[in-house]
C-alpha positions as CSV (number, residue, x, y, z in Angstrom):
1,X,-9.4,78.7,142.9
2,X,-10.4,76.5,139.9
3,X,-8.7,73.3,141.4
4,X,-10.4,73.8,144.7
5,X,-13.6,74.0,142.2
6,X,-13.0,70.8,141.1
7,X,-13.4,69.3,144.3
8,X,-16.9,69.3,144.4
9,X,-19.4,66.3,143.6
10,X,-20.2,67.9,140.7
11,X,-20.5,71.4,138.9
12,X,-21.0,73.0,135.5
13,X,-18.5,74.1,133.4
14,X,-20.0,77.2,131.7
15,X,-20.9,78.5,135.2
16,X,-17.2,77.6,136.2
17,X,-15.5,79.9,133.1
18,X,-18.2,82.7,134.4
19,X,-16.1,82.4,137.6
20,X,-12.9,82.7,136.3
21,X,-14.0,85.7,134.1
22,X,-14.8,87.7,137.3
23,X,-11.0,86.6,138.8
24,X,-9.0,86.9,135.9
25,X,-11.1,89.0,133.2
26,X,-8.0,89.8,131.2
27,X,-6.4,86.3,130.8
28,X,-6.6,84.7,127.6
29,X,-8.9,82.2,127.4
30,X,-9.1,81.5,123.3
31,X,-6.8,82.2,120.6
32,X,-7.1,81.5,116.7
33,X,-4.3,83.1,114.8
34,X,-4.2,87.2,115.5
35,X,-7.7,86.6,117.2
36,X,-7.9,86.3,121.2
37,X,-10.8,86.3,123.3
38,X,-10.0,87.0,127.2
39,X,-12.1,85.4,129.6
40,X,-14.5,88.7,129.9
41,X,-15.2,88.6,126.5
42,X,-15.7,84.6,126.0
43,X,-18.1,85.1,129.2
44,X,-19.7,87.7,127.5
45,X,-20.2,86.1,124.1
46,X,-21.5,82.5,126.2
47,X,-24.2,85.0,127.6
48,X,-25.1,86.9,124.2
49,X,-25.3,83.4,122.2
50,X,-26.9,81.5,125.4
51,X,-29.9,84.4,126.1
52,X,-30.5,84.2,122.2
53,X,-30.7,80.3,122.3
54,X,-33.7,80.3,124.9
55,X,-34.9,83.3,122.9
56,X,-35.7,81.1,119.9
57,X,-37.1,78.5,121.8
58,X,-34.4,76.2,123.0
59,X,-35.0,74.7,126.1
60,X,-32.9,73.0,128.6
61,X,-32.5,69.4,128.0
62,X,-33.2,70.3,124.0
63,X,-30.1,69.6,121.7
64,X,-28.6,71.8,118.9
65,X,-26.5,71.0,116.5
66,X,-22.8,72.3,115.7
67,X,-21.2,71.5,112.2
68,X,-18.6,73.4,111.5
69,X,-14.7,73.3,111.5
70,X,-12.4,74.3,114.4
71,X,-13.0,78.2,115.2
72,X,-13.4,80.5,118.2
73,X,-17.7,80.3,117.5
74,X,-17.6,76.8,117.9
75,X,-16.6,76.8,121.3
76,X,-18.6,80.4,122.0
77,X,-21.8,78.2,121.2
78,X,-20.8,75.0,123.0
79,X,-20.5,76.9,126.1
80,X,-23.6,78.6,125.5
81,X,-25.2,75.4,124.9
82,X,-24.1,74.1,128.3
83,X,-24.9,77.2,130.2
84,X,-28.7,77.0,129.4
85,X,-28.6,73.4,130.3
86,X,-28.9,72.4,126.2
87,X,-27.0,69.3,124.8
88,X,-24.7,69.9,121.6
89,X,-24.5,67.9,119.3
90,X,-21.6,67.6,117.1
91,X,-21.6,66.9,114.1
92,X,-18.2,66.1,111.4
93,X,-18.7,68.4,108.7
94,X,-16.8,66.0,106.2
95,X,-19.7,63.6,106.6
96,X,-21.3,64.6,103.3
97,X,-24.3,66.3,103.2
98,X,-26.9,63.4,103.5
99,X,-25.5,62.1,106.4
100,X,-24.8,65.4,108.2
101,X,-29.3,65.6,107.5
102,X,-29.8,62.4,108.9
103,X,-27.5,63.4,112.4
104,X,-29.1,66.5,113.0
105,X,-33.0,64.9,112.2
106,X,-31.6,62.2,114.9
107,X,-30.6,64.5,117.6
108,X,-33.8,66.2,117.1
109,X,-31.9,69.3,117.5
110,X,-34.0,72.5,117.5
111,X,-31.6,74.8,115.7
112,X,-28.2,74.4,114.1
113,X,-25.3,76.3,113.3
114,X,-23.0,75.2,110.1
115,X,-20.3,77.2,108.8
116,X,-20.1,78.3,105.0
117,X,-18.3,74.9,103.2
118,X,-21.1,72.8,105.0
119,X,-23.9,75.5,104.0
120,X,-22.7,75.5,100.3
121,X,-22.4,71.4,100.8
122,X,-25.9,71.1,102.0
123,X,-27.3,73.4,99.1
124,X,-25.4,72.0,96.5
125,X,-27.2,68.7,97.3
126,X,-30.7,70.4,97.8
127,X,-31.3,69.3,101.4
128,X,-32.5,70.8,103.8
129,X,-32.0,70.1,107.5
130,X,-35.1,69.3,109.7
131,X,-34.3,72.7,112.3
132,X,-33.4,76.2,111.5
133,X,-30.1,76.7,110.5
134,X,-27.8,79.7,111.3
135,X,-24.0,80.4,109.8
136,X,-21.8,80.0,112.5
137,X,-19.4,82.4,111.2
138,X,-22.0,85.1,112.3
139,X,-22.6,83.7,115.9
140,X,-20.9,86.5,117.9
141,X,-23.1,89.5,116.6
142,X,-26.0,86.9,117.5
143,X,-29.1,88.5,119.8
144,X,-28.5,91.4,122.2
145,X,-25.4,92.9,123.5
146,X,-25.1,92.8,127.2
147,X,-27.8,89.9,127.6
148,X,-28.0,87.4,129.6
149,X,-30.0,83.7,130.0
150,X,-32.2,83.1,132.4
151,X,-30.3,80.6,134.8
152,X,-30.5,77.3,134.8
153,X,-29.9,74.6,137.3
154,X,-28.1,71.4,135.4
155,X,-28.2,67.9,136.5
156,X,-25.7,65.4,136.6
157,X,-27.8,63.1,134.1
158,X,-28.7,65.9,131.8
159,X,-26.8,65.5,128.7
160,X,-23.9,67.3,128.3
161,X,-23.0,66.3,124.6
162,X,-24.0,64.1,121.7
163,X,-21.1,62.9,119.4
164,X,-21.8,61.3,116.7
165,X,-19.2,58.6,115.6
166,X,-17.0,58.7,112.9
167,X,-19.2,56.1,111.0
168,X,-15.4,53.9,110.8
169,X,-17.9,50.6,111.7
170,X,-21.0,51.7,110.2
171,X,-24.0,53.6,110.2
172,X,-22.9,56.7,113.2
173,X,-24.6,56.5,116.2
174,X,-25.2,59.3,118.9
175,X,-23.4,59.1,121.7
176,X,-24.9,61.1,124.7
177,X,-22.5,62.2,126.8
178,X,-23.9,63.4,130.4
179,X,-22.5,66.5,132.8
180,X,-21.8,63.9,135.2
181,X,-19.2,62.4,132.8
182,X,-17.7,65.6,131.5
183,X,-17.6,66.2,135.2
184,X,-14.8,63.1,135.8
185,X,-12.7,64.8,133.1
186,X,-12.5,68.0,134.0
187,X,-11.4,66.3,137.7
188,X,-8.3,65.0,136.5
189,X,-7.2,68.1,135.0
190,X,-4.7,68.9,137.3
191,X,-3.0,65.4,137.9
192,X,-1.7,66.5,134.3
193,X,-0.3,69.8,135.0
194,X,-3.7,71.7,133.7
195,X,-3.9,75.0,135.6
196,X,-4.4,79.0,134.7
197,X,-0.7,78.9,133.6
198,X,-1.6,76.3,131.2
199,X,-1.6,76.9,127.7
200,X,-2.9,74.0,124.9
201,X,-2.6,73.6,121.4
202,X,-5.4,72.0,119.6
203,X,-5.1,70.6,116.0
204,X,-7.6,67.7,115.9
205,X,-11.6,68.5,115.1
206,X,-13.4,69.9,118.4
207,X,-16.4,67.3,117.5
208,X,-14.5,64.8,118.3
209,X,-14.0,63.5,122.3
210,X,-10.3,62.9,121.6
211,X,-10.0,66.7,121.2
212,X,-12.8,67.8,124.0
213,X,-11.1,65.6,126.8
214,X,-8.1,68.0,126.8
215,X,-9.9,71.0,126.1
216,X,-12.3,71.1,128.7
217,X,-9.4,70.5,131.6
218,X,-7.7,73.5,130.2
219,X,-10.7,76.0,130.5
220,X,-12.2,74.1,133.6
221,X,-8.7,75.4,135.6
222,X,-8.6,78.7,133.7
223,X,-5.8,78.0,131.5
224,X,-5.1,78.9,127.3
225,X,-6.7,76.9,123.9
226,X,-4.5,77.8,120.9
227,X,-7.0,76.8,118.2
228,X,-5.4,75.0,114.8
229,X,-8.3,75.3,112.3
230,X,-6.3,72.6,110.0
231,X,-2.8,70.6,111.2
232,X,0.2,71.6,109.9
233,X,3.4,70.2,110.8
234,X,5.5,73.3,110.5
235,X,2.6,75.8,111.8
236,X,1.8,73.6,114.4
237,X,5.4,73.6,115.6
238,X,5.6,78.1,114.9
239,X,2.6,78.0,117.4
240,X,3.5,75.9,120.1
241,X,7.2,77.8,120.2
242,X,5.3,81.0,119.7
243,X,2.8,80.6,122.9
244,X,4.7,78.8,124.8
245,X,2.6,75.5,125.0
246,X,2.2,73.5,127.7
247,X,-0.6,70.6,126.6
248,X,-1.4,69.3,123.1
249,X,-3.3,66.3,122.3
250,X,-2.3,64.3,118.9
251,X,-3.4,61.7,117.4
252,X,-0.2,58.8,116.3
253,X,-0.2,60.3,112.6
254,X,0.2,63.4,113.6
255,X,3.2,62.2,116.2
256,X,4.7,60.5,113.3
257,X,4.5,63.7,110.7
258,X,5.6,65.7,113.2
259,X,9.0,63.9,114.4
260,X,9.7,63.2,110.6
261,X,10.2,67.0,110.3
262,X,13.7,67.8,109.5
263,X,13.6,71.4,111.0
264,X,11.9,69.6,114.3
265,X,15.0,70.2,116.5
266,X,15.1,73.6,115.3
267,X,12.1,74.9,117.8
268,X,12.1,75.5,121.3
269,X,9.4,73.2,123.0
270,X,10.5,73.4,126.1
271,X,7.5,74.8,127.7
272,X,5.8,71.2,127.6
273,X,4.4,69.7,130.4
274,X,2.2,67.0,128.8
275,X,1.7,65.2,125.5
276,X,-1.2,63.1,125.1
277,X,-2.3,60.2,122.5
278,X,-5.6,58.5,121.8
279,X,-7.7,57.0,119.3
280,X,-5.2,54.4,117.5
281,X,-2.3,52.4,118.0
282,X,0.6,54.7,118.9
283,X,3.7,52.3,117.6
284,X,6.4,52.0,120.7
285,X,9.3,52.6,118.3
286,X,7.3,56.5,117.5
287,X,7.0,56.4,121.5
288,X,10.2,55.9,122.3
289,X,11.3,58.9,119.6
290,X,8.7,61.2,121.1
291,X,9.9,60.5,124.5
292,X,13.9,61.1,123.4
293,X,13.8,64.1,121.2
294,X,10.4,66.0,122.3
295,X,10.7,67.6,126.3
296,X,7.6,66.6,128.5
297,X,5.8,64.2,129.4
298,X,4.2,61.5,126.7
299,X,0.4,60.0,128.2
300,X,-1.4,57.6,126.1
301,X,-4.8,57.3,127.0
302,X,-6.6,54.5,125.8
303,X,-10.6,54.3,126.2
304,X,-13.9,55.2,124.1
305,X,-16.0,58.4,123.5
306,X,-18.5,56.3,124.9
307,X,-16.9,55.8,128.1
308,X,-16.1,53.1,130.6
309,X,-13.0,52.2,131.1
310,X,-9.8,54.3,130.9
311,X,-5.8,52.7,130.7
312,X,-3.1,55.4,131.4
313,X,0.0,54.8,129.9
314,X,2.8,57.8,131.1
315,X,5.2,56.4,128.6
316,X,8.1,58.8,130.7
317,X,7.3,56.4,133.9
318,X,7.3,53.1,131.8
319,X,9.8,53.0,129.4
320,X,9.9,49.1,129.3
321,X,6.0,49.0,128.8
322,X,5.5,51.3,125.6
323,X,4.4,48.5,123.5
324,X,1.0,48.4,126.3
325,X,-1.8,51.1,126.7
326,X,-1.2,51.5,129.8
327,X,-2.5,50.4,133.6
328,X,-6.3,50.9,134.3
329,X,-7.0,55.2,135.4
330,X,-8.5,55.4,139.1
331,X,-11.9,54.7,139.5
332,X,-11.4,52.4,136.4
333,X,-12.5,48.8,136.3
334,X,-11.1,47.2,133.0
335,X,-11.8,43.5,132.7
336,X,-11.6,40.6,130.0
337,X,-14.3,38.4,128.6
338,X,-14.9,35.6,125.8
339,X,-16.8,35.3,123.1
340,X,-19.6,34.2,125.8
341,X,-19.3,36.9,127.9
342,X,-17.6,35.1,130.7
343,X,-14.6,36.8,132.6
344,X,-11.4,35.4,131.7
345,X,-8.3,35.8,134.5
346,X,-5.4,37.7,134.1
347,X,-3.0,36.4,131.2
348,X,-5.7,35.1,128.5
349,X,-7.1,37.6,125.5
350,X,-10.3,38.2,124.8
351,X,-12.9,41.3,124.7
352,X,-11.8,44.6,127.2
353,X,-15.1,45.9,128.7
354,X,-14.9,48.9,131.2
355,X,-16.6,50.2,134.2
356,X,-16.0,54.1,135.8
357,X,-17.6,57.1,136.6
358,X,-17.4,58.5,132.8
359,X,-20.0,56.3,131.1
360,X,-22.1,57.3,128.3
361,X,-25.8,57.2,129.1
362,X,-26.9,55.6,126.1
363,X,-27.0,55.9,122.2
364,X,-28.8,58.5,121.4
365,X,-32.4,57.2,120.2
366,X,-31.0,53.3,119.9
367,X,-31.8,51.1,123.2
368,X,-31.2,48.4,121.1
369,X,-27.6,49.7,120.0
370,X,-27.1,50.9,123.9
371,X,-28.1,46.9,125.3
372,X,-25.4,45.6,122.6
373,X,-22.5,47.5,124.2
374,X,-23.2,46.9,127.9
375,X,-21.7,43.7,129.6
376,X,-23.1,43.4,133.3
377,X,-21.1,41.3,135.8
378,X,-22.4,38.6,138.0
379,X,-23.1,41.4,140.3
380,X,-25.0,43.8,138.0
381,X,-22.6,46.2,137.5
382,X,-22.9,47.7,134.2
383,X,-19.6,48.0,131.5
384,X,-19.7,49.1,128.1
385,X,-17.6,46.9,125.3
386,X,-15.2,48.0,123.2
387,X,-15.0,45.8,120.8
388,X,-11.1,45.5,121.4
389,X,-9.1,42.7,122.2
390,X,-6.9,42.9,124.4
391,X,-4.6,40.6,127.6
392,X,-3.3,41.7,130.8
393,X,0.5,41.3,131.4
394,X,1.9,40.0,135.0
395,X,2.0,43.7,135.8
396,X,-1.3,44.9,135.3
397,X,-0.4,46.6,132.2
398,X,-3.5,46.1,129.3
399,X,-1.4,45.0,125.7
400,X,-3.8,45.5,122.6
401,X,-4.2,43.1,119.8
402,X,-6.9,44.7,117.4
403,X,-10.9,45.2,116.9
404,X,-12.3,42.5,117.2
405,X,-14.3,42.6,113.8
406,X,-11.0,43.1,112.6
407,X,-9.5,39.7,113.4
408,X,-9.0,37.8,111.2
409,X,-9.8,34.1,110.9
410,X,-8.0,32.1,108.7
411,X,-7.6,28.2,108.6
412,X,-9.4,28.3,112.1
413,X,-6.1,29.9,113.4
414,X,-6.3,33.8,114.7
415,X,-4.7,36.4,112.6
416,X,-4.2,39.9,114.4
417,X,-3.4,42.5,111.9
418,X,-1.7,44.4,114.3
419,X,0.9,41.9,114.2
420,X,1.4,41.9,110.8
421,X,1.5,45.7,110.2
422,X,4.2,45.6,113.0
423,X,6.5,43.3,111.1
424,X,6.0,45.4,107.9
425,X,6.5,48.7,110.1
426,X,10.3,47.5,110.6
427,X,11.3,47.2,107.0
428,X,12.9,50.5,105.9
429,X,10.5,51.1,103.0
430,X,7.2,51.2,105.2
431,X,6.0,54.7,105.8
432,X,2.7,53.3,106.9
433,X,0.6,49.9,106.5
434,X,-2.9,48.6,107.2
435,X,-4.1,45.0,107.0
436,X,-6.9,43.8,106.8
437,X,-8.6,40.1,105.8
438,X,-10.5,39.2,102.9
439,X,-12.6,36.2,101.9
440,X,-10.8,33.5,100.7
441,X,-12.3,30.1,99.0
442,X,-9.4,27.9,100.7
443,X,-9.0,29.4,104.2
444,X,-12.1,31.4,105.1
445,X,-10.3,34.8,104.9
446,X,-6.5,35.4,104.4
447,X,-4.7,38.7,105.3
448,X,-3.9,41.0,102.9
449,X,-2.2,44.6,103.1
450,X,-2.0,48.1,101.7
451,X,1.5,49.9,102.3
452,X,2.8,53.2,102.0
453,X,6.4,53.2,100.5
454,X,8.5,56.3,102.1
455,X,9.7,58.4,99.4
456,X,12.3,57.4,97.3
457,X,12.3,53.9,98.3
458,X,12.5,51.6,94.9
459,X,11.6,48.2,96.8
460,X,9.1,46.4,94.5
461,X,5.4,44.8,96.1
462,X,6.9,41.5,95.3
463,X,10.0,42.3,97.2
464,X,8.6,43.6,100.6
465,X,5.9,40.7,100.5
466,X,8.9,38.0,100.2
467,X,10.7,39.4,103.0
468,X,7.4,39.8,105.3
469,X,6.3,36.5,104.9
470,X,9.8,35.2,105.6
471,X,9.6,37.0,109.1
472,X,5.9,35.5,109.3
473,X,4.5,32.0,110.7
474,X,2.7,30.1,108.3
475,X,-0.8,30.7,108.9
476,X,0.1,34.3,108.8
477,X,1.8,35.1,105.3
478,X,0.2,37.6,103.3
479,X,-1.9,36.4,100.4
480,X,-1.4,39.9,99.0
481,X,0.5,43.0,98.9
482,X,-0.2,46.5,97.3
483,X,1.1,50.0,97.5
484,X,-1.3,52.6,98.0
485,X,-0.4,56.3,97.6
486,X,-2.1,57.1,101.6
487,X,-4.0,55.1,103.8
488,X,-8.0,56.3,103.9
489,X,-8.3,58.0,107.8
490,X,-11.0,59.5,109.8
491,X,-10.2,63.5,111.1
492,X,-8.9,62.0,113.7
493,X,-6.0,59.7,112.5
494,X,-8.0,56.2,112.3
495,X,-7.1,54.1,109.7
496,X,-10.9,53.7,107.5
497,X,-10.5,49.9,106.8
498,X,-14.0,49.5,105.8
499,X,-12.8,51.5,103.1
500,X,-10.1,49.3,102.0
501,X,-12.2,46.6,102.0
502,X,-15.1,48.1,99.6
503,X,-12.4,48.6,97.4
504,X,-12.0,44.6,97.4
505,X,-9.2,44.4,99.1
């Protein structure tokens, strides 16, 4: 029944897991180690958490906060959240404590639940946050047994979510996330083999989009989260033999840990259906090893939290195009503009914007922020930026270069990192790279980069930097090289370059 659900203009997802409880009460619908909650009981729990919410005031349309690791609560809430028509906002709690204060004072949430470390955090640093705060640890014994919420009718613009960005460029910014765009995803859940059958393995953080978008398919159509509190290579493979797991979404570092595993061929993952990949540059040499040693399919999706545009990449189908991101989803218009904002024809670089149903409505609180990323075309139609550059090959298949504030300009000529941290990537001693420009009396800025040696290796700095600049043009050479023990990333595998460049590159 779920996939006939999903027909529909649009629907909610907290009333469409109260539907599958009824059909399938016994089915698991969340698992965290020996801990499972069947449909019944996750309905249940949504109805206890969601009848206490409007009991303390929260009202549809209101936000409330979530900041907390991966656990079976977190979703319990989220859900609850949704079925009273409330917005959650989530909230990384590995921001530090200040900054996790000044998200939740933004989102004007009227409660918030934190689990213990970010408690502990928050009073080790003697702030308090501007809403009542509750542990979410405790959230299932919350309000009465057996109650329910009063119902609510949700809207296609009400938000759904607000995620807060990683802060890799900057201050964060709230992203609000409406039903209507939650909506799209939950659609294409079964083009990717997502039905009750379906079982998925989630390792990345469940405040971040990259996790959510294959989450929400996977209850949407009845279907099995596995919950990973914290990634592990060898656990993460143990579970996905163990439950038979059908979806997973990783980020590349995680792909790359994960096939470096000697003991990899030693588990039976046949169950896959679908792999996915988001949120940085998946390497086409790790592509191509995924897609020999690893059964199922391999999808790289390549878009924004805050919507737009979406290129599909089903590396399986396209083996000659895994150094792209893919061709543009249905219902996707991807295009490519100058510095100017003009729209530049198939073949030449320049800025990706996107248009499709899944937009972001704004940032939450910042309509000066929300007018910066929108790019309207000659005909009004509205696209958000994503500050990518990127060209269109004779095929219709979308090739990255880098972020644009990531370019680097040097002599007047163009330097994309990308292309140097490719070059390094195929000398035998590079485990990882990242480079990135600094300022430079002579030439503006000149590139520079930070290299993980793989264990073992005895090349010198002096001796990779030779070779790279050998394989180089000349207005690309390296100005510097360094090893660094690991590269500084985000939860979700992106490399933090702002942080490499505080430390003066």
């Amino acid at each position: 029944m779920s996939a006939e659900r999903l027909a529909a203009d649009f629907g909610n997802l907290a009333d469409i897991v109260r539907e599958i409880a009824h059909e399938q009460p016994e089915h698991r619908a969340l698992v965290q180690g020996e801990r499972v909650l069947d449909y019944a009981a996750f309905d249940a729990a949504v109805d206890r958490v969601g009848a206490a919410l409007q009991q303390r005031g929260v009202a549809s349309r209101d936000a409330v906060a979530i900041c907390a690791g991966t656990s079976i609560e977190y979703l319990v809430v989220f859900l609850a959240c949704l079925r009273i028509g409330a917005a959650a906002a989530l909230i990384s709690p590995y921001a530090g404590a200040a900054t996790i204060a000044r998200m939740v004072a933004d989102s004007r949430a009227r409660m918030s639940f934190v689990d213990a470390p970010t408690a502990g955090a928050l009073d080790e640093a003697g702030i308090e946050l501007a809403c009542d705060m509750l542990p979410v640890e405790d959230l299932l014994s919350l309000g009465t047994a057996g109650a329910h919420p009063t119902p609510v009718a949700v809207e296609p613009d009400w938000p759904f979510n607000i995620i807060y960005s990683s802060g890799t460029t900057g201050e964060p910014k709230g992203i609000v996330q409406p039903h209507s765009m939650r909506w799209t995803h939950l659609q294409r859940g079964p083009i990717y083999g997502y039905d009750t059958n379906a079982v998925t393995l989630v390792s990345t953080p469940l405040y971040s989009n990259t996790t959510l978008v294959s989450v929400f398919p996977t209850l949407g159509l009845g279907g099995t989260v596995v919950l990973m509190p914290k990634f592990d290579v060898t656990e993460f493979l143990r579970l996905a033999e163990r439950h038979r797991v059908t979806h997973t979404m990783l980020v590349p570092v995680q792909y790359r840990r994960i096939m470096a595993e000697p003991a990899f061929s030693r588990f039976d993952l046949s169950a896959f259906r679908a792999k996915f990949s988001t949120s940085a540059p998946f390497a086409a040499a790790l592509k191509q090893d995924v897609l020999a040693r690893w059964p199922g399919g391999l999808v790289e999706l390549y878009g924004m939290t805050e919507g737009g545009g979406t290129c599909v990449l089903a590396a399986h189908a396209h083996p000659d195009k895994l150094h792209t991101v893919g061709i543009p989803a249905p219902n996707s218009d991807i295009r490519i503009i100058d510095d100017e904002g003009r729209e530049l024809p198939r073949g030449e670089s320049g800025e990706i914007v996107g248009r499709s149903p899944a937009m972001m409505t704004g940032y939450h609180r910042q309509p000066e922020k929300t007018r910066e990323a929108e790019w309207f075309d000659a005909t009004g139609k509205r696209f958000i930026r994503t500050g990518d550059v990127g060209r269109f090959d004779a095929d219709g298949f979308l090739t990255l270069f880098d972020r644009k504030k990531d370019m680097i300009i040097s002599g007047g000529f163009n330097i994309y990192p990308s292309d140097l941290e490719a070059v390094l990537r195929g000398h035998a001693a590079v485990a990882d790279v990242a480079v990135i420009g600094v300022p430079s009396e002579q030439w503006g800025e000149t590139p520079v980069a930070f290299v993980v040696r793989r264990e073992g290796d005895s090349t010198t700095e002096d001796a990779l930097l030779q070779w790279t600049n050998a394989q180089l043009g000349k207005t690309q050479r390296l100005a510097r090289l360094s090893f660094i023990e690991e590269l500084p990333r985000s939860a979700i595998g992106k490399v933090l370059k702002r942080e490499l460049r505080e430390r003066g590159g």
